[in-house]
C-alpha positions as MATLAB code, in Angstrom:
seq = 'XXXXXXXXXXXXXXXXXXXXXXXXXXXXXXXXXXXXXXXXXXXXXXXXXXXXXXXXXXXXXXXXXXXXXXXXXXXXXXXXXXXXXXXXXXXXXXXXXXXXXXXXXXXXXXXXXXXXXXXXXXXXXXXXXXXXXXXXXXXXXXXXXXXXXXXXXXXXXXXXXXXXXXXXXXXXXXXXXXXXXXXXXXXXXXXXXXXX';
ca = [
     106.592   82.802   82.986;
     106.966   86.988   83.349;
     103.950   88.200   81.433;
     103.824   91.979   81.673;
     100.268   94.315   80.664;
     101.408   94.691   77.148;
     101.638   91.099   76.575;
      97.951   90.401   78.370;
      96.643   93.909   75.762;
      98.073   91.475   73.111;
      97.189   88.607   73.948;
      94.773   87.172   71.028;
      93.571   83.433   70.908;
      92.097   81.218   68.312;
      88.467   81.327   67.435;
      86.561   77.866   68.004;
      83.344   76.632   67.428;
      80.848   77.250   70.828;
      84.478   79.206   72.026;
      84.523   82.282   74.834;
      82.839   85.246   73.829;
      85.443   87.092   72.157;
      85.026   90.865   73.302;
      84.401   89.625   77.244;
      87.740   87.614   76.918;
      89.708   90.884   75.488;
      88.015   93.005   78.274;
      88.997   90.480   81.132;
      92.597   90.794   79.405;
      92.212   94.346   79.029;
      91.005   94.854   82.754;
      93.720   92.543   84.288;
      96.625   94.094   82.062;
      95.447   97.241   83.880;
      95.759   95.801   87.324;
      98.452   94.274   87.013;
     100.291   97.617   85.316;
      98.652   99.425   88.435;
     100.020   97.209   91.015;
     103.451   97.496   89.293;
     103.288  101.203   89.149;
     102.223  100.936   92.921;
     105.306   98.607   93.805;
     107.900  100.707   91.991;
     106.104  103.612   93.835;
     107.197  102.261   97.108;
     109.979  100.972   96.286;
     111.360  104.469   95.718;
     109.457  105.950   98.686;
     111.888  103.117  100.477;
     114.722  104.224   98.822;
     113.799  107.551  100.159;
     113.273  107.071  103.686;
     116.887  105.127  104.226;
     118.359  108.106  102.821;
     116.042  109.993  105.229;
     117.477  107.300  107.903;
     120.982  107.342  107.039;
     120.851  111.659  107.179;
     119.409  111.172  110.431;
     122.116  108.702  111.598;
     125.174  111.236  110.431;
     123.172  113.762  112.358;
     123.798  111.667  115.728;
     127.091  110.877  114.798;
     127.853  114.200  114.384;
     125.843  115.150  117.451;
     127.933  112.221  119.376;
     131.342  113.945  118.117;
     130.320  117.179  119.313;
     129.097  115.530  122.970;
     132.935  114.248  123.053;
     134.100  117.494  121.974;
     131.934  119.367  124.845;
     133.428  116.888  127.286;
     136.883  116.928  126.317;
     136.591  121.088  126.275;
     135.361  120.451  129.802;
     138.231  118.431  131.053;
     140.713  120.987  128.731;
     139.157  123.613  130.769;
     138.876  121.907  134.387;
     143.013  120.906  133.873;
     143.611  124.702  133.016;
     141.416  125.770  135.988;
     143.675  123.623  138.077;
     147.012  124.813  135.933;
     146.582  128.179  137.094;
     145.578  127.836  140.497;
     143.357  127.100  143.710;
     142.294  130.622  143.569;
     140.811  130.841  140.141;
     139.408  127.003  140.537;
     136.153  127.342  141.557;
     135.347  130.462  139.064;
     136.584  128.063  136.315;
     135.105  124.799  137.782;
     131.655  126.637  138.029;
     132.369  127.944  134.514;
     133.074  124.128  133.058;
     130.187  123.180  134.665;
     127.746  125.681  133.551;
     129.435  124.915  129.709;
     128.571  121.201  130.478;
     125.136  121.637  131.627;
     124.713  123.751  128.744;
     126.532  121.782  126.559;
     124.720  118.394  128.206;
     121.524  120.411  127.922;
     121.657  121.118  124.461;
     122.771  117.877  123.339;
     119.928  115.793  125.171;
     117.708  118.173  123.324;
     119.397  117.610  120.184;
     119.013  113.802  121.077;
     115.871  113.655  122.062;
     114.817  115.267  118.848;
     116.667  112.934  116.505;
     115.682  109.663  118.454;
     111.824  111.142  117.751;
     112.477  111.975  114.400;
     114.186  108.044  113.747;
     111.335  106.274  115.395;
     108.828  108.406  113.423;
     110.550  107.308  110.040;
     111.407  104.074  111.607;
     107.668  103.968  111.855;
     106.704  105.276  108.503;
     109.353  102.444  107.041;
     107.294  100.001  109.217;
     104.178  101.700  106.955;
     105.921  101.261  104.078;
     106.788   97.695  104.403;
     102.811   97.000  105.536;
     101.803   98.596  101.987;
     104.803   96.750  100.123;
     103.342   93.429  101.723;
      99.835   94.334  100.977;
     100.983   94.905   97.132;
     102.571   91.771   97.142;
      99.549   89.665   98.595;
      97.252   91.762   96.024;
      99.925   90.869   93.090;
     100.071   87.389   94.014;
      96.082   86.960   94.840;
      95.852   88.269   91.400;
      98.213   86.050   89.223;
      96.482   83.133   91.513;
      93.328   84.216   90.128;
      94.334   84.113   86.320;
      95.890   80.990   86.668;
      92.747   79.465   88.397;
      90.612   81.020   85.366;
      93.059   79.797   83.018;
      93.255   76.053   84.532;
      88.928   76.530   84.739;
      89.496   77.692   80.620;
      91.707   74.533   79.937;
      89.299   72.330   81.207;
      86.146   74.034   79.711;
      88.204   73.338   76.433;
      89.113   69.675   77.024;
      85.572   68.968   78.110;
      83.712   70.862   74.894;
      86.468   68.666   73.149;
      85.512   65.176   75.112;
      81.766   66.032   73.957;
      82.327   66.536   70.285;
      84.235   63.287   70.464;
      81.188   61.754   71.708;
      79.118   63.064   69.374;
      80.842   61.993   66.668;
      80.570   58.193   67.797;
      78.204   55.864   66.917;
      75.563   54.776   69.414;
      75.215   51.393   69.978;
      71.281   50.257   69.418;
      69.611   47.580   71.413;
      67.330   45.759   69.557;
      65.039   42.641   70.845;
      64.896   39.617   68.909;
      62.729   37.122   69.582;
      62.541   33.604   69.111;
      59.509   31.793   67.302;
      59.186   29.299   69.991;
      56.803   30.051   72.479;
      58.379   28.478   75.956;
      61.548   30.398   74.918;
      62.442   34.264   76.531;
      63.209   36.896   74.106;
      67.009   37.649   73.778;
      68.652   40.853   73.202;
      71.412   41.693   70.645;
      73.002   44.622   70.306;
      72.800   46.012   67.148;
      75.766   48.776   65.913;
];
């Protein structure tokens, strides 16, 4: 049964004889229609924060793949330049191997930085999704503590009700008298009758 804030505002129940006190039973309604909109507000909340930091995640995750394309690039620039190095000669090899070299180190260089920035940035949203999913939990345990608690008030109503309605049964029954009659003879014991 989905029952949403606006259905516990309007919730209104028969008056009874010795019933609930009307205006504590609307502000009970009132006050759990408010938690209950509050904890909704607070799941769709994270819920979008969620949504949020996979898009966070999957920017991040381009980023390396880009960063991966351009560490191919680098190394396929370095073996371009170490077979043109060789190409042109054994003179000019060791300028351009010490060139392709430098441009790797550099290239290397700048990439583990660029690495080693991203994989900090992923495991610090990987750890505020972590968060995230702690507080979504924590919503849902509240939420569910919650609707446990209005069904255990509403079994505790019910049988309130059914009792109050066993005891104006019983009320309403007649009582069964015991009355003493006794014999006139003298040996004999008096003998009860019950008398409805």
């Amino acid at each position: 049964m989905n029952v949403s804030p606006l259905d516990l505002r309007q919730q209104r129940f028969r008056r009874s004889f010795r019933g609930f006190d009307r205006v504590e039973v609307t502000a009970f309604l009132a006050a759990v229609a408010d938690d209950y909109e509050q904890a909704l507000r607070e799941t769709d909340r994270l819920r979008q924060d969620l949504m949020r930091m996979e898009a966070v995640l999957n920017q991040h995750r381009e980023h390396e793949r880009n960063l991966q394309a351009t560490m191919m690039t680098a190394q396929k620039l370095s073996d371009d330049i170490k077979g043109n190095a060789d190409a042109e000669g054994r003179r000019i090899v060791a300028a351009a191997d010490a060139d392709a070299k430098r441009i790797m180190r550099e290239a290397e260089g700048r990439s583990e930085l660029l690495l080693e920035k991203t994989q900090a940035r992923l495991e610090d949203i990987q750890r505020e999704i972590d968060g995230l999913k702690l507080k979504r939990k924590d919503v849902e345990t509240t939420i569910e503590a919650s609707i446990q608690t209005l069904r255990n008030t509403l079994e505790f109503v019910r049988e309130q009700e059914a009792r109050e309605r066993e005891e104006r049964i019983l009320v309403h029954r007649p009582r069964l008298v015991e009355q003493i009659e006794f014999e006139p003879s003298a040996d004999a014991a008096p003998t009860r009758k019950m008398i409805g």
